[in-house]
FIRORO-698537 format. One record per residue (C-alpha): residue number from 0; x negated, y, z negated. Coordinates in steps of 0.001 Angstrom, whole numbers, plus 500000, padded with zeros to 6 digits. Each point is the difference from the previous one (the first is absolute). Example, Ala and Ser with C-alpha at 12.3 -4.5 7.8 and 13.67 -1.06 7.14 Angstrom:
! FIRORO-698537
PT  ronu      xx      yy      zz
PT     0  487700  495500  492200
PT     1  498630  503440  500660
***
This chain:
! FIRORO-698537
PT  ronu      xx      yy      zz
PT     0  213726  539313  337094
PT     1  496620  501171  502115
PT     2  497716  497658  500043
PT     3  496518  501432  501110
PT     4  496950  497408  501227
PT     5  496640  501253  499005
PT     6  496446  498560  500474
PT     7  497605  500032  498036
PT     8  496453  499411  501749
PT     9  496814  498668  497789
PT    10  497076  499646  501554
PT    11  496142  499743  499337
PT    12  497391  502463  501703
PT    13  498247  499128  503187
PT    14  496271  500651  500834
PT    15  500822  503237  501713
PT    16  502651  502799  499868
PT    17  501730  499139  503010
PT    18  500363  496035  499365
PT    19  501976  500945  496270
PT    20  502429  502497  501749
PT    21  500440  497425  502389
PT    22  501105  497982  497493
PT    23  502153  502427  498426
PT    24  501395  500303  503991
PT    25  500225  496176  500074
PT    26  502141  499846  496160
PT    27  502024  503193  501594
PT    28  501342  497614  503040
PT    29  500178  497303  498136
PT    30  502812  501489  497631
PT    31  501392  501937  502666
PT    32  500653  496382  501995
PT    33  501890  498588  496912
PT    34  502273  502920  499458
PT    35  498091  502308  497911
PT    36  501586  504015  500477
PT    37  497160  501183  497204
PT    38  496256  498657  499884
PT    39  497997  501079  497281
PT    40  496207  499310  499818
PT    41  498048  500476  497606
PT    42  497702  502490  498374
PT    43  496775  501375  502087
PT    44  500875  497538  502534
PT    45  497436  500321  502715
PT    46  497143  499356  498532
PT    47  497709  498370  496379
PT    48  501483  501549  497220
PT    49  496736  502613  499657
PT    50  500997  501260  496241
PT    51  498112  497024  498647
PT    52  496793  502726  500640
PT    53  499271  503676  499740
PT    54  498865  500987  503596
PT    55  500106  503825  501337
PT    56  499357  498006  503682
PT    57  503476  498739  499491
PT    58  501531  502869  500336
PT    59  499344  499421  503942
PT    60  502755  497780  500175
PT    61  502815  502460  498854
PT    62  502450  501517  502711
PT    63  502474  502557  500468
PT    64  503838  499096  500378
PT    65  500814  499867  502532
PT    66  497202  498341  501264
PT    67  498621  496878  501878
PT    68  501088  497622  497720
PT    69  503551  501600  499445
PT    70  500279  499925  504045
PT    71  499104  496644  499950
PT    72  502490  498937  497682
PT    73  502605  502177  501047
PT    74  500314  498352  503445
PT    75  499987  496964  498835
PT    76  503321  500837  497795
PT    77  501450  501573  503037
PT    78  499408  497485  502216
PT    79  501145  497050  496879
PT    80  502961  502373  499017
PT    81  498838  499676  496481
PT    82  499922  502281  497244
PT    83  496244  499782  498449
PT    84  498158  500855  496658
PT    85  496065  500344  500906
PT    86  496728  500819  497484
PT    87  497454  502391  501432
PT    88  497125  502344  498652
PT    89  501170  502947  500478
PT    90  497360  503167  500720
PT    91  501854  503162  499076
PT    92  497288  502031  500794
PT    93  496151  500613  498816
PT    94  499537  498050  496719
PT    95  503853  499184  499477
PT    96  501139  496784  500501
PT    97  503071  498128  499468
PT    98  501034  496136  499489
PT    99  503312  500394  501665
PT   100  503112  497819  501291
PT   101  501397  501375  503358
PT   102  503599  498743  500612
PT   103  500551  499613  504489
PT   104  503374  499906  500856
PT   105  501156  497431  503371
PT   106  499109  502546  502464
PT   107  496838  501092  498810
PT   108  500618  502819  498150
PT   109  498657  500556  496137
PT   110  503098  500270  497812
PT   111  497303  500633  497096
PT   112  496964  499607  497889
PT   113  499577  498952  496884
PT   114  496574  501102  498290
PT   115  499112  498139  496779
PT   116  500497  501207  496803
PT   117  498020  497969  497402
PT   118  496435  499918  500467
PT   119  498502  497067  498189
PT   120  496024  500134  499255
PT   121  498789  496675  499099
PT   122  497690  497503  500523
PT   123  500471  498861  503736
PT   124  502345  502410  500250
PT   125  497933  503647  500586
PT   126  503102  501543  501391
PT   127  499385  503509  498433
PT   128  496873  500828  501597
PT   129  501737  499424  503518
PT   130  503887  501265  499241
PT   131  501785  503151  499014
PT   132  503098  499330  497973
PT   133  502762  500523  501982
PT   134  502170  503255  500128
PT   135  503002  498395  501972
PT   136  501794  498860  496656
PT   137  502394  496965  499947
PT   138  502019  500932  502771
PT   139  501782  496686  501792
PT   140  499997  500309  504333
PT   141  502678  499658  501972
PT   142  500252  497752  502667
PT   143  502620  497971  502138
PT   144  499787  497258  497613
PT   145  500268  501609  496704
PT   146  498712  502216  497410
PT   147  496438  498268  499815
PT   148  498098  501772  496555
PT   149  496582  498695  500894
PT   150  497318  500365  497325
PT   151  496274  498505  500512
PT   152  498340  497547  497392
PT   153  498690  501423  497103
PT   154  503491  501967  499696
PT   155  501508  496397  499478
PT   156  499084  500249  496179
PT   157  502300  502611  499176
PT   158  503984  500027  499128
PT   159  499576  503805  500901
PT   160  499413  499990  503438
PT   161  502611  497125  500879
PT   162  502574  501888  497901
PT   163  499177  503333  501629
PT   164  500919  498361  503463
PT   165  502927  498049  499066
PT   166  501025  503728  498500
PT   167  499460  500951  503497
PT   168  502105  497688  501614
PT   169  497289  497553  501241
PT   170  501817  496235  501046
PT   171  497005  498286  500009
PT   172  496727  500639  498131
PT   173  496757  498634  501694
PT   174  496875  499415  499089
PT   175  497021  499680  502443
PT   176  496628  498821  498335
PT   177  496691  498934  499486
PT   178  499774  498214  496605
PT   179  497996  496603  498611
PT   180  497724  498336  497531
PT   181  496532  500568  498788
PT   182  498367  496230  500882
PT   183  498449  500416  496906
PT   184  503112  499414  497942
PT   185  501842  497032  498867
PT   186  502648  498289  501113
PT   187  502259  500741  497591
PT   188  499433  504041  499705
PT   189  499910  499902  504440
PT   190  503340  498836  499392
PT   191  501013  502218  496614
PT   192  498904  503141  502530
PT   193  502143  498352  503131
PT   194  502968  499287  498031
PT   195  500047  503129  498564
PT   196  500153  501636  503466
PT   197  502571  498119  500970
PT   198  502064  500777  496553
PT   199  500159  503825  499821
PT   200  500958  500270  503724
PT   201  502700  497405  499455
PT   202  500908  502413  497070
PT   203  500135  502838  502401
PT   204  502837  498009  501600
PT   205  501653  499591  497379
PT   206  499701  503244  497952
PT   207  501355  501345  503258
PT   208  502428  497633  501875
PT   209  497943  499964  503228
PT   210  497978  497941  501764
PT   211  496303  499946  500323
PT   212  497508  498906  502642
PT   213  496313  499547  498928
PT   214  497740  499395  503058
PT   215  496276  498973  498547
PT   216  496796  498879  501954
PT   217  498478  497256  499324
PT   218  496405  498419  500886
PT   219  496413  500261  498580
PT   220  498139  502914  500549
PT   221  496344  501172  499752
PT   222  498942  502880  497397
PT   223  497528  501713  502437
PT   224  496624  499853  498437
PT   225  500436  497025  497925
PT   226  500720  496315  500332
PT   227  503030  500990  497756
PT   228  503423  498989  501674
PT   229  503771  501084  499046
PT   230  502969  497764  500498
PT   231  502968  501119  501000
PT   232  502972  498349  499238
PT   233  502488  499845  502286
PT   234  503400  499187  498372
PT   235  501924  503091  502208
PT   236  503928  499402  498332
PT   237  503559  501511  500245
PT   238  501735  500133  497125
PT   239  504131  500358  500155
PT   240  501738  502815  497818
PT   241  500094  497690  497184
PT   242  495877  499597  499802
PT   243  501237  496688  501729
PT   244  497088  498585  502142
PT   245  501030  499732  503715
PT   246  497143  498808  502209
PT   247  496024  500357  498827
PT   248  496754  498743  501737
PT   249  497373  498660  499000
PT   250  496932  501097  497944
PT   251  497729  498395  502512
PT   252  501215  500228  503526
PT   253  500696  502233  502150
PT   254  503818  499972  501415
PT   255  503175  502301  501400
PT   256  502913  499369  497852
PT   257  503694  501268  501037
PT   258  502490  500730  497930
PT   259  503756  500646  499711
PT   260  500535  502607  497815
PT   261  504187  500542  498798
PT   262  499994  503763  499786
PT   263  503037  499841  498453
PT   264  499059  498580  497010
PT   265  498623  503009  498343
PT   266  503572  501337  500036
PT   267  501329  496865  498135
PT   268  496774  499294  497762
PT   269  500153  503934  498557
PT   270  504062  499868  499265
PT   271  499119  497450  497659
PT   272  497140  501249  498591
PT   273  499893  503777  499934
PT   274  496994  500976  499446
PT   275  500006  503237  501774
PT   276  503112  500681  497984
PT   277  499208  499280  496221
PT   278  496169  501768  500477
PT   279  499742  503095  497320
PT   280  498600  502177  502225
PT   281  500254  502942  497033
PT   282  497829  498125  497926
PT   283  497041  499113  502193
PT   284  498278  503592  500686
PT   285  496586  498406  497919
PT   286  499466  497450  503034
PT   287  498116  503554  501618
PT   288  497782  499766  497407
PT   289  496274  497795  500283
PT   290  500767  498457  496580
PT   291  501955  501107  496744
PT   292  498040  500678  496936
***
């Protein structure tokens, strides 16, 4: 059976751009000391989470990929030997933007990008004004540890797109993201919304026999413009095959978690629940449609 060590690195934001990729550096060697082969970070890494605004002076911070930040983090895999699942802001060109997962294989190279899907527009969560849907469709990326089908927050809400990749072939899905709680609400719905995130991803593993890795931030931050705050909450998890919870982190601190992952498993798990087998694929045509009438 393969077994396959990944790392998961939460962190908080720093005061400047450079001090939070340094901490996504510092979670990268971290995992890489204790074994990890795959490090995942999470979503829009580098820097605040800067949906919580509508801003055209944000657009600044976009890049090409390659770029700087994909250099930066590429020679950090090839001199770790790791395989690596970064966040970035992705400038296409004039006035088309992307929030896109870049995949780095150990020497450097980009097996693949990943550009999300599902755009949410919410409250705190203005991602339509700054990203174009992505065109790439739910295709997983090869690499030297596996099939990795590598989706970005917001696309964590849907069966589809997990399905779609496990269709593919994906091994692993993963999940890099930027999610938490409105301070404003109680207790008990802050943990209705967090257990619910938790709960369809786990279902993911299940519905599909694989194994998923959610990386989330986690850490207060600022609502430019206001004295509002949001919270992130942490809680970055792997879930086996089975929905079974591996390893998870906590909602308020920041840590680097490694992981064994038993790649076989999705082998044995799907003989004895077939999922892929018994679907009536003749009979599900209306799941094009927006809605059914």
């Amino acid at each position: 059976m393969k077994k396959l060590h990944v790392g998961l690195v939460q962190h908080a934001v720093a005061a400047t751009r450079e001090g939070t990729m340094a901490r996504s550096a510092a979670g990268i060697r971290d995992a890489s000391a204790r074994g990890a082969k795959l490090v995942v970070l999470q979503e829009l890494h580098c820097g605040p989470y800067f949906c919580l605004t509508e801003d055209t002076n944000v657009f600044d911070q976009a890049e090409a990929i390659p770029g700087p930040t994909t250099a930066f983090f590429a020679d950090l895999a090839k001199q770790l030997g790791v395989v690596l699942v970064i966040s970035l802001f992705e400038r296409r060109a004039a006035g088309l933007y992307h929030n896109t997962a870049v995949v780095l294989e150990t020497d450097g190279s980009i097996a693949g990008l990943y550009r999300k899907m599902h755009i949410p527009d919410d409250p705190g969560y203005y991602e339509k004004f700054y990203f174009t849907p992505g065109d790439l469709g739910f295709t997983p990326i090869q690499t030297s540890v596996g099939r990795l089908g590598v989706q970005v927050c917001w696309d964590q809400w849907y069966p589809e797109g997990a399905r779609l990749m496990a269709l593919a072939g994906a091994e692993i899905l993963i999940y890099p993201t930027a999610i938490g709680w409105d301070p404003q609400d109680t207790l008990e719905e802050q943990q209705r919304q967090r257990d619910a995130w938790i709960t369809v991803q786990r279902g993911h593993a299940v519905a599909n026999g694989l194994p998923v890795v959610a990386v989330n931030r986690v850490g207060s931050e600022s609502v430019p413009g206001t004295t509002d705050k949001q919270q992130f909450w942490g809680s970055s998890f792997v879930a086996g095959p089975q929905g079974e919870i591996l390893a998870q982190a906590p909602t308020d601190q920041e840590q680097t978690l490694v992981v064994s992952i038993d790649c076989g498993r999705s082998e044995q798990v799907r003989r004895i629940w077939p999922f892929l087998r018994d679907r009536r694929i003749d009979a599900y045509a209306d799941l094009t449609k927006r809605y059914r009438d």
